[in-house]
C-alpha positions as CSV (number, residue, x, y, z in Angstrom):
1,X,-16.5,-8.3,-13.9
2,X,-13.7,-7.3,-11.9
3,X,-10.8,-7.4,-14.2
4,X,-13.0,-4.9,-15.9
5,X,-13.5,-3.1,-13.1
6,X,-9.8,-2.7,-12.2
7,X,-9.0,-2.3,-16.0
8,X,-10.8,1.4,-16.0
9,X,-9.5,2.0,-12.5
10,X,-6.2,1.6,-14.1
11,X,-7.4,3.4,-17.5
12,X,-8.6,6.7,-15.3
13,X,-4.8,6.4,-13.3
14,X,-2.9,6.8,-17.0
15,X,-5.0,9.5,-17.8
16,X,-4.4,11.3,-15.0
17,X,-0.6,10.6,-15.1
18,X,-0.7,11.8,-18.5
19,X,-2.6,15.1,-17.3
20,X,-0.1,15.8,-14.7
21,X,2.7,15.5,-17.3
22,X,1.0,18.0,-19.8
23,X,0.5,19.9,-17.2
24,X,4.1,19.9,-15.7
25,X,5.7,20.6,-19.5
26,X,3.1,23.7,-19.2
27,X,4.5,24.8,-16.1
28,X,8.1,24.8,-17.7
29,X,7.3,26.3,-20.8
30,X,5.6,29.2,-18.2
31,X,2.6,28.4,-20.0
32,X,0.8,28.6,-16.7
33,X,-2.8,29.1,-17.3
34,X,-2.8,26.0,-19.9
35,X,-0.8,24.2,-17.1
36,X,-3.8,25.2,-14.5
37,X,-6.2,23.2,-17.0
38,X,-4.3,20.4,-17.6
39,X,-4.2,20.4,-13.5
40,X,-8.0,20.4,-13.3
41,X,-7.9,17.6,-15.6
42,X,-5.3,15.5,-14.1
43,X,-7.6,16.3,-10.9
44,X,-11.0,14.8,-12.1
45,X,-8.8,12.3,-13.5
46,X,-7.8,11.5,-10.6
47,X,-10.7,11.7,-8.4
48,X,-12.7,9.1,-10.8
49,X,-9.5,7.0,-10.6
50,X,-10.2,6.8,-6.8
51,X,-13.7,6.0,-7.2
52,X,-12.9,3.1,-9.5
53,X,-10.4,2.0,-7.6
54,X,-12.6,1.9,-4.6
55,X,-15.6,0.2,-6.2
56,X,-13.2,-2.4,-8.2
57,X,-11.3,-3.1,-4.8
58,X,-15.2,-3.6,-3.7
59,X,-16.0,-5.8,-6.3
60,X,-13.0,-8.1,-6.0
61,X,-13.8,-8.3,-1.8
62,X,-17.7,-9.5,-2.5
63,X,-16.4,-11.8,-5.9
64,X,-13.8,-13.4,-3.4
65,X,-16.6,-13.7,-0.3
66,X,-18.7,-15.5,-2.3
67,X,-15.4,-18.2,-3.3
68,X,-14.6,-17.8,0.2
69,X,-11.6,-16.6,-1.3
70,X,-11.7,-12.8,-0.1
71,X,-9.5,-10.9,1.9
72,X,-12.0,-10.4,4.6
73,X,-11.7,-14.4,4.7
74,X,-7.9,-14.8,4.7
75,X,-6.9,-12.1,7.1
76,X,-9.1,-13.5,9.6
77,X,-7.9,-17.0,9.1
């Protein structure tokens, strides 16, 4: 469950990469109002990449708890 989970962190983090990119080429071709979108993209791209992030990081702490495993667990010990 939480290779998944940090598999579509990652997925939403190359999406928003790519976004930025688009967005950059825009930018140099003075394309700016397709480069604004492409930002707005990259943006929510980015914002769901944190969110997964955060609940994957999540899921690995409570799957390595209940090993005894976590890093709650080894920073303590």
């Amino acid at each position: 469950m939480s290779k998944q989970a940090h598999n579509e962190a990652a997925q939403h983090h190359e999406n928003a990469a790519k976004s930025h990119r688009t967005a950059a080429e825009h930018h140099d071709k003075g394309d700016h109002k397709t480069a604004l979108q492409h930002s707005e993209t990259a943006h929510n791209h980015s914002t769901k990449a944190h969110e997964a992030s955060t609940q994957a990081h999540e899921k690995s702490k409570q799957q390595g708890d209940e090993k005894g495993t976590g890093a709650t667990k080894q920073a303590t010990a």
